[in-house]
N, C-alpha and C positions, 0 to 999 in steps of 0.2 A: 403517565407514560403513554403515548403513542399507539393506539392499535395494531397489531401486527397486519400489515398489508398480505393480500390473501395471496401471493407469491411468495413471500418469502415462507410464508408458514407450508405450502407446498415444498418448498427447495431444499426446507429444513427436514421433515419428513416426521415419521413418528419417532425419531428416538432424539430428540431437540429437547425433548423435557428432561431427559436423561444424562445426556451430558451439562444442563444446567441445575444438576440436583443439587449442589452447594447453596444453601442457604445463606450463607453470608463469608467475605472476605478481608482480610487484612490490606489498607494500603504501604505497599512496598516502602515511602517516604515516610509518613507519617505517623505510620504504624496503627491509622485509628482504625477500627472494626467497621465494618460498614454494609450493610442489609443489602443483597445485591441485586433486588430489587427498586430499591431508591438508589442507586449508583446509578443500575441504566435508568433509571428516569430521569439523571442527571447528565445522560450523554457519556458516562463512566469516567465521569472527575470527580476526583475525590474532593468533597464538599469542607473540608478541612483545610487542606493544604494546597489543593487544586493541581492535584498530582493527574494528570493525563493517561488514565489503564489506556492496555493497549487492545483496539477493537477487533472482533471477528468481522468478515469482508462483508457479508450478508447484513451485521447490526448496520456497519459503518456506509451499504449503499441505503438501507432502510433509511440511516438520519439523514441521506445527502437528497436523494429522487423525492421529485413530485410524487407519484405515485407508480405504475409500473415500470419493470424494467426486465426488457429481455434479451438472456441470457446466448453470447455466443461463444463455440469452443469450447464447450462441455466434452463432447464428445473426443478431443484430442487427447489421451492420455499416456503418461508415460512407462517405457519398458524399462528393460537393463540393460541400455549398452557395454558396456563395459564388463556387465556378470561379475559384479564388486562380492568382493568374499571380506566378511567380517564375521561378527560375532553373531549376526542379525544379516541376513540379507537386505537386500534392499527392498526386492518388492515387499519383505513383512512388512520395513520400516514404513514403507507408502501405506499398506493396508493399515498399520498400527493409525497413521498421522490421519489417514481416511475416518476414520471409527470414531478419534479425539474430537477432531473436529468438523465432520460432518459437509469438508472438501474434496473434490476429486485431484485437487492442486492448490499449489501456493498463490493465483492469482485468478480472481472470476474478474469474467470481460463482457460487456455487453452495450445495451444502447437507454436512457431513457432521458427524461426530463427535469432538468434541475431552474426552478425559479422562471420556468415555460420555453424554456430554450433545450433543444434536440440539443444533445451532447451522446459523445461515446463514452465509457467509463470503465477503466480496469480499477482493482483494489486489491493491492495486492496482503496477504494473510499470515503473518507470520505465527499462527498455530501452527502451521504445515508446514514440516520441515525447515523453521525456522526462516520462514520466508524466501529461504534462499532460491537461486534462478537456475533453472535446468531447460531442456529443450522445451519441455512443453510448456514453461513461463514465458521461454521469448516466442515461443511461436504465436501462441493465445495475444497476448501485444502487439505482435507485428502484424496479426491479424487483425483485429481492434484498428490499427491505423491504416492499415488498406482499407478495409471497409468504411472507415471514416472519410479516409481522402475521398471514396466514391458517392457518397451521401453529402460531401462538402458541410459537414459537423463537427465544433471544437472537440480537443479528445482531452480528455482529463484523468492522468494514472496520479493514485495515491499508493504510495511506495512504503512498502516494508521490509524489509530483508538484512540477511547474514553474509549476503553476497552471494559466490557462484556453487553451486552445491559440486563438493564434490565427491559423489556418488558417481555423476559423470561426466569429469575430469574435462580434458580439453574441448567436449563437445556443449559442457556448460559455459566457458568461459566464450566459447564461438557464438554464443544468444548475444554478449556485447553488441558484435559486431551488428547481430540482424537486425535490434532492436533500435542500436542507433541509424544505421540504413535508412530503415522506416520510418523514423523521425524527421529526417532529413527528404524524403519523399513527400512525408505529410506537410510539414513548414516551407518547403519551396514550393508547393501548389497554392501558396498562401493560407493555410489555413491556422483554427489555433488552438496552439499545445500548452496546457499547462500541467505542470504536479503540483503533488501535495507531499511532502515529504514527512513522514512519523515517524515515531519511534520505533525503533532503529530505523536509520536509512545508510546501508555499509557497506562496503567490498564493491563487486561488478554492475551493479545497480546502481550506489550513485558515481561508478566510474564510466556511463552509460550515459541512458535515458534520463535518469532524474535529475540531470542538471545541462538538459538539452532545451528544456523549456522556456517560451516565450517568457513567462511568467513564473515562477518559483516560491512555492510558498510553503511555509514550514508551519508545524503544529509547536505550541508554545511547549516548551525545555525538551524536545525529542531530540535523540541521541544523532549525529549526522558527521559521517566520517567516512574514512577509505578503511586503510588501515588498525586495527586497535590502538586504546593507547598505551597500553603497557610494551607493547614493538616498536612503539615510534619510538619511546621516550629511552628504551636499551638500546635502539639505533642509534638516536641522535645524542644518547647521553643525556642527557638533563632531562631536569620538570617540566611538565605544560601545566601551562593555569589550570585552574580547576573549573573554572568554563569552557575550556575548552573540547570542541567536537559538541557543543549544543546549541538548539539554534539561534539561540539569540547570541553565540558569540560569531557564529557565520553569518547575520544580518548587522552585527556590527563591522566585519570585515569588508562587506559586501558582498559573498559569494550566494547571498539566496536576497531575493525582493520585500519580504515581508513574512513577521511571524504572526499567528491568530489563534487564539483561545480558542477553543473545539465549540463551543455556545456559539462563537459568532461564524463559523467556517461557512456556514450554507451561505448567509446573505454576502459576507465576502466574495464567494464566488459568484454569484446572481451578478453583484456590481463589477465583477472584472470581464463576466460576460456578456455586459453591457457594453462595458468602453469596447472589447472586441469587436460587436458586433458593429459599433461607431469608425474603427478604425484606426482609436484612440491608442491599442497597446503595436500596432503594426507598424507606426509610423517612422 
């Protein structure tokens, strides 16, 4: 396994050991047992069945960056608009999802080097609050791609989410609008956008930014859809295949570019940030 680059073991802080005190884990497919220590040193596929865990943003900038990577919009965090009355308030539920997993939000954004190329990079986390997008996801993004448009560096989000949180309500759903904006700011200055789309990628996110990109590329069997499917299929009445809403059945339809096994993700993107840089994916 990879030595812990000496930022993230800062970002993690002292209590990283704590929330990884589980010794070992079951995979959800396959059902084998698995040392969860050799899982991440396996990139967290399961070595069995090649089942895809889903990663914390910090593992998954760890396996993507050259080496450092800093962090912007940390400091933008979120309130209560709306003052949502449940069983739990909201800001517990923030503090509870803060505690878990060791986020101040569902997406860290920042800047480093991937395969020697300046890149921007969001990743977004779906330990926290289910990945889902609220103001401070679109903002942290929208931010990321302004700052990229002015540094003239491709921006590269890897997408998780449940869709638009709604804790709050129309003013999550209004991130849509910001985030595609700023997409459309960043791609007509020419520059270049790609995702990475995982497991899950759902709701206002990939109705959004994740399928605004130059390039589109999906993690091998990650779930990718709008809707669930048990709503479509009482909508429409019938069965959907049993591939369907995964990605390799959206790269056989055509709506995403390419699927890639999490081993080979880094140098896949090294080589698309080539042809970018060539002019090759612009033309």
């Amino acid at each position: 396994m990879m030595q812990m680059p000496d930022w993230l073991r800062a970002r993690r802080g002292k209590d990283a050991e704590g929330r990884d005190a589980a010794l070992w884990t079951k995979c959800p497919k396959c059902g084998e047992v698995l040392y969860r220590r050799d899982l991440a040193a396996n990139a967290f596929v399961c070595p069995r069945c090649a089942h895809h865990f889903r990663m914390s943003a910090f593992d998954r900038i760890s396996s993507i960056v050259d080496g450092d990577f800093a962090e912007i919009g940390a400091d933008i965090a979120p309130g209560d608009p709306l003052g949502w009355s449940d069983k739990k308030s909201y800001p517990a539920k923030l503090r509870g999802d803060r505690e878990k997993s060791g986020l101040s939000e569902a997406v860290v954004c920042g800047f480093g080097q991937i395969g020697g190329f300046d890149v921007a990079l969001a990743v977004m986390d779906f330990h926290f609050r289910g990945g889902t997008m609220g103001t401070v996801v679109g903002e942290r993004i929208a931010l990321l791609l302004e700052e990229a448009r002015k540094r003239k560096v491709p921006c590269i989000v890897f997408t998780a989410s449940g869709g638009a949180r709604m804790e709050e309500g129309m003013l999550a759903l209004m991130q849509m609008a910001k985030t595609t904006a700023a997409v459309t700011r960043f791609t007509e200055d020419g520059n270049f956008f790609m995702t990475v789309l995982t497991d899950p990628t759902t709701g206002g996110v990939s109705a959004s930014f994740a399928f605004q990109a130059d390039v589109i590329v999906a993690e091998s069997r990650a779930m990718i859809g709008f809707a669930g499917r048990r709503v479509i299929e009482q909508t429409i009445r019938q069965k959907l295949p049993d591939q369907f809403q995964t990605a390799e059945f959206l790269l056989e339809k055509g709506a995403i570019d390419m699927v890639v096994d999490r081993h080979a993700l880094k140098d896949t993107l090294v080589r698309l940030l080539e042809y970018a840089r060539g002019g090759v994916l612009r033309a």
